[in-house]
Phi, psi and omega in degrees: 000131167287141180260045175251137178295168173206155168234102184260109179286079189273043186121223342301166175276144194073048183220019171088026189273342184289319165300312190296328190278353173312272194313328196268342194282315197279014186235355198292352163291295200281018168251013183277005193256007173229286212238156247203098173239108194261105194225130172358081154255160170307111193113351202266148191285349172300324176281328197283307180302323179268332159307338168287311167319275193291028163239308157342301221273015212209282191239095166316321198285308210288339168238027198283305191299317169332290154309273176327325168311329210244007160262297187329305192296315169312304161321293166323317179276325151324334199279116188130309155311161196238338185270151189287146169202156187284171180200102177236160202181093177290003175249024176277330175298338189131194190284145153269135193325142177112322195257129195051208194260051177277145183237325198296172153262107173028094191263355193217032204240359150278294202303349202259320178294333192269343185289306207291315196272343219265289182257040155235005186274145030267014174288164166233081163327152153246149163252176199205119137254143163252137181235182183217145135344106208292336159329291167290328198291329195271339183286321186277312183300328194268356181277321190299322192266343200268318203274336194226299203264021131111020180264113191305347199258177182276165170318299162343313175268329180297342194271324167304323199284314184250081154238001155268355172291157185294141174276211176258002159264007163308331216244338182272356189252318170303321180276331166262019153280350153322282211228001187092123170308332161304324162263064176217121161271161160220071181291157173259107199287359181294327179299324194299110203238023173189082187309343144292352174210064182314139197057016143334315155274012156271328167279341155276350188282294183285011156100342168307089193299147204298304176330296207312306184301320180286343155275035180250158173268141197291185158257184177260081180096165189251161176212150202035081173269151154320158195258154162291130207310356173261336194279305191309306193293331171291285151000291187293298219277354184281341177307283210315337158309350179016068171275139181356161169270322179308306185278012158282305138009286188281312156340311178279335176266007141287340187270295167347295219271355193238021176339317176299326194279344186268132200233149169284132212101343171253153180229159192291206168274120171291185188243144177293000000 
């Protein structure tokens, strides 16, 4: 058995997981003689495990070989180290509500855990879920689902469609009938108490000292925020147009970069 430790961070999405890889990325020199940081970058075999997990989690049959491929692969690359190291993917938990017809809070995200511990072993992972006040957390998903992934409904209706998901200590009782509670951490990102030096309790987790922490240099600003209520709205209705995705693409990231100009009440052009 190998004794290099691994930590896998699987979300949630709308926990600050983007900022923490921001933060973890602009620190990776001076975190590199203690932690090993495998994080979505473009190219990375970290982005890749996790765009699979969520298509796992949306068509199990048609991406099971997949994943498991790119978990083999991940092992292989692991194997051998000697520092401890993260492996964070706020979509390793699954798809999010809002996206296709998932509703649920991560419904496949034991069977994705039993995959993870099934094919890196002999490494023995720990997880890290971070979770939100499920309001506000339901509130950010629908802005999140409306901006990326094409969901058409209104809050009003995203808050009905998920008034039966299971909550986060359902999903927390799943993941440690998974793997045991002894390897599952659950932070609260509300805990997170310097937003600038973001995952603080994943780095204390992973061995790090507050000190340790507090010299790393912080960011500047926030990332992937919300769209503001006219810009949002401007949006859902341009999804119901259901356009190509490149010109859809571009479309989002203008309405992103231009916030100021959607005032509530404007709506795009309808289709004849």
């Amino acid at each position: 058995m190998t004794s290099r430790r691994v930590i896998v961070h699987i979300g949630a999405q709308k926990t600050g997981s983007t900022s923490l890889h921001r933060f973890l990325s602009r620190n990776r020199d001076a975190l590199a003689s203690r932690i090993d940081v495998r994080v979505p970058v473009k190219g990375s075999l970290t982005r890749e495990v996790g765009r699979t997990a969520t298509l796992y989690s949306m068509y199990p049959a048609r991406h099971k070989d997949s994943l498991v491929a790119l978990i083999q692969q991940l092992k292989a690359d692991l194997v051998g180290g000697e520092t401890v190291c993260i492996v964070s993917h706020e979509n390793i938990a699954g798809a999010m509500m809002g996206r296709g017809d998932v509703r649920d809070l991560f419904p496949c995200v034991q069977e994705i855990i039993h995959l993870f511990n099934t094919h890196l072993a002999p490494i023995v992972p720990e997880y890290v879920l971070y979770t939100r006040e499920m309001a506000s957390w339901k509130r950010s998903v629908h802005n999140q689902a409306v901006k990326s992934d094409g969901y058409v409904g209104t809050l009003e209706t995203f808050l009905k469609e998920t008034t039966d998901s299971r909550d986060w200590q359902d999903v927390r009782q799943s993941l440690e009938a998974s793997v045991g509670a002894q390897r599952l951490r659950v932070f609260a990102v509300e805990d997170e108490t310097t937003p600038e030096r973001p995952g603080r309790q994943l780095l204390r987790f992973a061995g790090m000292t507050d000190a340790e922490i507090d010299a790393l240099e912080p960011l500047a600003g926030r990332s992937n925020q919300s769209l503001n209520s006219g810009a949002l709205e401007f949006m859902r209705q341009l999804n119901e147009l259901a356009l190509e995705q490149p010109a859809r693409k571009k479309l989002a990231e203008l309405i992103k970069d231009n916030q100021s100009l959607f005032a509530d009440g404007v709506t795009p052009p309808r289709e004849a």
